[in-house]
C-alpha positions in Angstrom: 0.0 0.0 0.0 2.1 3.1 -1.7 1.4 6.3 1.0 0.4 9.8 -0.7 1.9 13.2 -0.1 -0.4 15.4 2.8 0.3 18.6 -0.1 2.7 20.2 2.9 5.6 20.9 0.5 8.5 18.7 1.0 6.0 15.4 1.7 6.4 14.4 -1.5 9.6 13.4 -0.7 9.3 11.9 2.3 6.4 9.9 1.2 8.3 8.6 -2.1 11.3 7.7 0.7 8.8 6.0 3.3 7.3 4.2 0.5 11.1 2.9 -0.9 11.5 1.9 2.6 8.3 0.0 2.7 9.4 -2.0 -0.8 12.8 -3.0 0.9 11.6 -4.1 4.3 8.8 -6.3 2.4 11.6 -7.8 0.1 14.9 -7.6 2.1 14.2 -10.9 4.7 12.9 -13.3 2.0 15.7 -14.8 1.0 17.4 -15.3 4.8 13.3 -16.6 5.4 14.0 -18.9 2.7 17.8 -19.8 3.3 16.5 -20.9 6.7 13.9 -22.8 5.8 15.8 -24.8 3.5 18.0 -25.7 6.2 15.7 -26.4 8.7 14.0 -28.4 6.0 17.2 -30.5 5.6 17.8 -31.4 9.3 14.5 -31.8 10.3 14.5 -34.4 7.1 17.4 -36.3 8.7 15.5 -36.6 11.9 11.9 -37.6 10.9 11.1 -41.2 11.4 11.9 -43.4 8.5 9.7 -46.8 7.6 8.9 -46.7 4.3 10.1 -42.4 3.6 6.3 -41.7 3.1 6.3 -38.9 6.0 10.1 -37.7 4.7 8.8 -37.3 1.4 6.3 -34.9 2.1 8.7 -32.0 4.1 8.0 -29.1 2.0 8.6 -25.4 2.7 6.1 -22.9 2.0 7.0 -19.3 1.3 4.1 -16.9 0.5 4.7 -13.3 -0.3 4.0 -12.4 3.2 7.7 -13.3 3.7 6.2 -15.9 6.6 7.5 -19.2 6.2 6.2 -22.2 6.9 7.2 -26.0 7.2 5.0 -28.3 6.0 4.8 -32.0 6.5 2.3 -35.6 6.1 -1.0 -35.8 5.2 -3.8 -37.7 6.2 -3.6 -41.6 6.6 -6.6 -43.6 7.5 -5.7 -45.8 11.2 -7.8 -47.9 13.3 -10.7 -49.7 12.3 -12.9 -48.6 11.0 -10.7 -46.0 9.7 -10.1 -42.5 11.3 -8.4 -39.6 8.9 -5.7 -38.2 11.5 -2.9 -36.0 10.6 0.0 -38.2 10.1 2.8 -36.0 10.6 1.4 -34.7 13.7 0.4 -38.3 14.9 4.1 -39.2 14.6 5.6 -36.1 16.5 3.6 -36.5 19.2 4.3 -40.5 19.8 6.2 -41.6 22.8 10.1 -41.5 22.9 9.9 -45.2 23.9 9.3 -46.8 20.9 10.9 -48.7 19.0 12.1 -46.5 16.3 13.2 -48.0 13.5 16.5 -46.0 12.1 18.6 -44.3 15.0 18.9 -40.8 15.5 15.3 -40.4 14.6 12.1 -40.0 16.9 9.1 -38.2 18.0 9.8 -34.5 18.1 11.2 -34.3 14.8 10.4 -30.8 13.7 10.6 -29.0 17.3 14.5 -30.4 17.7 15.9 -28.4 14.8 13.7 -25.5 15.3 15.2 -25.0 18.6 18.9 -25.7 17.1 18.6 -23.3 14.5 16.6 -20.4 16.1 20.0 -18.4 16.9 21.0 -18.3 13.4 18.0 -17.6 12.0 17.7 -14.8 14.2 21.0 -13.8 14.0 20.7 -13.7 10.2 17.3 -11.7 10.3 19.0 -8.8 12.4 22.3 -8.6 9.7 19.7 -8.5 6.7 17.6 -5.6 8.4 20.7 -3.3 9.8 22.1 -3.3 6.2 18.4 -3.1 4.4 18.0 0.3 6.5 21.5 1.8 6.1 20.8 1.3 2.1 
């Protein structure tokens, strides 16, 4: 949404400015968004519970123009008899840490341990992108 002058002379320049600004702050973090996303994409890939890679296979990232990225895994498997349409992915994080899981290293949890590992960086990353995207 592009701001218009107030007709107090000199506005128009400040509004052109403001509305620059505007452009860069919307465009500047997607590609660290991105970049991050990616990575988290990758470790929380080595992590998920492999049996036959059907949940693995469906880690996606999402990246609308909104610059908020998202993390998507699973969808819906029938279980139980008769069948009942859960959320796989979610059905899976949540299990206990006692079962027997089939490939070490692997587990319930799978997308909240990575998130928590790579949180600083991400950060981190988000605060360089903006400091030099408003010295420009």
């Amino acid at each position: 949404m592009a701001l218009k002058g107030s007709g107090v002379y000199g506005s128009g320049k400040v509004i052109k400015n403001l509305n620059v600004l505007q452009t860069r702050i919307k465009q500047s973090p997607r590609e660290p968004i991105k970049q991050t996303m990616e990575q988290l994409k990758a470790r929380v890939i080595e992590v998920t519970p492999l049996d036959k890679g059907n949940l693995r296979s469906t880690i996606r990232v999402y990246l609308p123009a909104d610059n908020i990225g998202e993390l998507l895994a699973g969808n819906m498997m029938g279980t139980g008899s008769p069948p009942k349409y859960v959320d796989y992915a979610l059905e899976v994080h949540e299990m206990p840490a006692n079962m027997n899981w089939t490939t070490p290293g692997t587990g319930p949890k799978y997308m909240e341990g990575p998130l928590k590992e790579i949180s600083p960086s991400f950060y981190r990353r988000m605060y360089t992108t903006l400091r030099k995207m408003l010295r420009r």
